[in-house]
TORRORO-327920 format. One record per residue (C-alpha): x, z, y; residue in one letter. Coordinates in steps of 0.001 Angstrom, whole numbers, plus 500000, padded with zeros to 6 digits. Last residue first. Layout:
N
XZYA ...
//
This chain:
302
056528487602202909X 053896489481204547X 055014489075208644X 053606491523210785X 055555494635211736X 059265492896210765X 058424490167211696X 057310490498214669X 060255493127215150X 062457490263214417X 060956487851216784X 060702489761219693X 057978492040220684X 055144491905223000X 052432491165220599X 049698488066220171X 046507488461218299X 044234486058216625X 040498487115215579X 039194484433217297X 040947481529217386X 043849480734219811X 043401479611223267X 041896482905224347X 044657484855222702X 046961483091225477X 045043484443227923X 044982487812226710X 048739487735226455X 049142486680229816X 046416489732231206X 048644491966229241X 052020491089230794X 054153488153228881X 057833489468228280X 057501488892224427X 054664487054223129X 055278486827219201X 052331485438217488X 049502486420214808X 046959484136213250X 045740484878209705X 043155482522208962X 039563482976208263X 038893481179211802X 039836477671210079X 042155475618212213X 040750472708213692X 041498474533217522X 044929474672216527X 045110471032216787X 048729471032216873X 048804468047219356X 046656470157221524X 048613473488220999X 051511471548222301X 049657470138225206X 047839473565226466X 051620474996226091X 051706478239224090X 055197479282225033X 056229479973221380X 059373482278220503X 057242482650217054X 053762481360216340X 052733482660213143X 050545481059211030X 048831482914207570X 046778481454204463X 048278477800205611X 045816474999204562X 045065473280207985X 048785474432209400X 050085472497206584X 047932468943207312X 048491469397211125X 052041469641210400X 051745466586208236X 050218464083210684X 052575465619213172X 055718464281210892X 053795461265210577X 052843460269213966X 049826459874214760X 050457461649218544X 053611459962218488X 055972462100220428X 056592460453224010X 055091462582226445X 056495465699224669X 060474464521224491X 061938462797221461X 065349463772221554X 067611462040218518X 068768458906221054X 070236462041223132X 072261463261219933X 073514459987219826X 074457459653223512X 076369463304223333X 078076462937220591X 079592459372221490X 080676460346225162X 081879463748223147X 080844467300223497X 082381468535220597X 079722472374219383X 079672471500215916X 076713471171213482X 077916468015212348X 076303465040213458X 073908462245211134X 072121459979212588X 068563460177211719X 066244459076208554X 066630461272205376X 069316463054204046X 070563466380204829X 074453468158204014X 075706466190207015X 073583467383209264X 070851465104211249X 070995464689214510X 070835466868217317X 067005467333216441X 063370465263217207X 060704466752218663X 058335467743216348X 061179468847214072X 060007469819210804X 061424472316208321X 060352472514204847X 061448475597202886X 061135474450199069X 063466471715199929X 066475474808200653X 067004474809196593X 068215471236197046X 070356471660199873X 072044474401198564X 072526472611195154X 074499469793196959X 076507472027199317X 077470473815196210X 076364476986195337X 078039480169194892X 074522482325195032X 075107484197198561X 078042482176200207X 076247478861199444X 072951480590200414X 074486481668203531X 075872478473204957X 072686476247203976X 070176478849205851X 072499479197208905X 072481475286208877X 069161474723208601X 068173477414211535X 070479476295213725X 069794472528214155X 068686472325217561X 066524470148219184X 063270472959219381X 059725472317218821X 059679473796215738X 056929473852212590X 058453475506209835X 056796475885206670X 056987478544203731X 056131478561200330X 058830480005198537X 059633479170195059X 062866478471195057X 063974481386197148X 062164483815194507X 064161481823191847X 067791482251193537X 067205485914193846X 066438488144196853X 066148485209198822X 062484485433200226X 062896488481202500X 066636489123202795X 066608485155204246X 063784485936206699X 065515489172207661X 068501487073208407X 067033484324209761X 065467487419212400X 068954488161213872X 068779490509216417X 072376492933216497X 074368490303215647X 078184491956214472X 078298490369211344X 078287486703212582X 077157483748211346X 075311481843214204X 078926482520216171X 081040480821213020X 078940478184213332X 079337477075217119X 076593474384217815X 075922476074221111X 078372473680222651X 075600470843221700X 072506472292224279X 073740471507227566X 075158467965226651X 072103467518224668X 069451468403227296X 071661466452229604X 071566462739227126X 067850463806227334X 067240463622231129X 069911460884231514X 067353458582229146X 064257459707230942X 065215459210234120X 063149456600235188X 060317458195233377X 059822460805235953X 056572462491235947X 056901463205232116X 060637463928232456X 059785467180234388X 057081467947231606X 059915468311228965X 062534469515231789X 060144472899231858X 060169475281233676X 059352472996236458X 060271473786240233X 060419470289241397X 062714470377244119X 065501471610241349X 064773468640238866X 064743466341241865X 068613467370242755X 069447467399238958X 068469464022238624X 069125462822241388X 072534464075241304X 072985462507237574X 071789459118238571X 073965458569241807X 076611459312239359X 075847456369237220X 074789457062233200X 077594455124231338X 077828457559228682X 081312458403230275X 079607459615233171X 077769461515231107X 080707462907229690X 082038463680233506X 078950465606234433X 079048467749231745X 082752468243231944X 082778469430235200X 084384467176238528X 081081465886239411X 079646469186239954X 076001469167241292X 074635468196238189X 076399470774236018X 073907473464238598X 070532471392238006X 071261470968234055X 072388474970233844X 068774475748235524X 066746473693233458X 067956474870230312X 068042478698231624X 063930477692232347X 063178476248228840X 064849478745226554X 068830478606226201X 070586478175222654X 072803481529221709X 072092482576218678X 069235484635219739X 067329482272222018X 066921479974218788X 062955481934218329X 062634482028222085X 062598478167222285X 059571477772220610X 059025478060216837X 055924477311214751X 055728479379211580X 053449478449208756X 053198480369205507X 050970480262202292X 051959476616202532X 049321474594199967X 051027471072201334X 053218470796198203X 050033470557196483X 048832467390196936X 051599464882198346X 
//
């Protein structure tokens, strides 16, 4: 693929970096899967139901999720393969009512760093074209495409074709798998709107779509190529990250060259967290408590 890998940027995205527009982080998803679990008359519990998952299935696991004390339903499901499948048809159940477009698009956001990132490489249709950026994310959902595809139709008068087509130069890659894949991308995946219908049908798609941490193909192609962009990036900036031994592992970070620049958000870690977390990293990286449009603001060069 020769020179389409030459990113001058790399961003890898935790679940801070969605936490803006509404999409928990690791610890709020956990907690609103143990608390639907307990409630067989909500609508979570009844769609999962209807996905033929058993209710003795659904208490357990919300009941073991909540002895376990995880952060994490990721590493929960590790330990408990047996309920993998209701694990992820959750995640998606909890996660898919955040698919409200007209709330990722709204005037009134007060932190709203795709906005900033748009300003910053879309001042013309030609400067967008030729931006070498990657994403990296280990999040499901879908936000970040479809925010990207809404405003650059708005912005230039495009079609949903030519939007699509100009938005190639900013490759995005799921580790993780997504909530399917939107109507306006091709490529493997079944496609879903970006639309916040919890369905029976919705729900076990998007589910089949999850590819949790134990399971992610560690030779896997999408992996194969972040480890290829992150190798030739000039900068990398971890954003909304929670620096997981295991993620950084599959990343490889430790392959990276030292020259690079390295810089990450960290916000709501304490000093000695943040040094920790440096210590992972190569030298000369640095971590900041801010969130992720201040980082950007104070340490992204576009």
């Amino acid at each position: 693929m020769g020179d389409r890998f030459l990113m001058s940027s790399v961003f890898i995205l935790g679940a801070g970096a969605s936490q803006p527009y509404g999409f928990p982080v690791g610890t709020e998803l956990v907690d609103r899967i143990i608390a639907a679990a307990r409630h067989p008359n909500r609508d979570f519990f009844k769609v999962l139901v209807a996905c033929d998952f058993p209710d003795y299935e659904i208490k357990e696991l919300g009941e073991q999720l909540e002895r376990s004390r995880q952060d994490s339903i990721d590493e929960f499901l590790e330990q408990h393969p047996d309920l993998l499948s209701v694990g992820k048809a959750a995640i998606a159940a909890v996660l898919i009512p955040h698919e409200v477009e007209h709330q990722l698009i709204r005037s009134d956001r007060k932190v709203d760093w795709y906005r900033h990132f748009l300003n910053e490489i879309g001042s013309s249709p030609e400067k967008f074209k030729n931006t070498q950026t990657c994403f990296i994310t280990y999040n499901y959902d879908r936000s970040l495409e479809q925010y990207l595809h809404t405003a650059i139709m708005a912005r230039w008068e495009w079609g949903s074709g030519q939007a699509y087509e100009a938005m190639e130069a900013i490759r995005i890659i799921h580790l993780h798998g997504q909530l399917g894949r939107l109507p306006f991308q091709s490529g493997k995946g079944r496609m879903r709107p970006y639309s916040p219908s919890v369905t029976p049908e919705n729900v076990r798609q998007a589910g089949h779509e999850i590819i949790t941490l134990h399971e992610a193909n560690t030779e896997g192609s999408d992996l194969i190529e972040a480890r290829s962009r992150l190798a030739k990036a000039e900068a990398i900036y971890f954003m909304g990250f929670g620096f997981h031994a295991a993620n950084l592992r599959h990343l490889r970070i430790e392959d990276i060259k030292t020259l690079q620049r390295i810089r990450g958000t960290a916000h709501g870690f304490t000093a000695a967290e943040r040094g920790r977390i440096k210590s992972r990293l190569k030298p000369g990286a640095e971590v900041y408590d801010e969130t992720c449009l201040s980082f950007l603001r104070n340490h992204w060069n576009a």
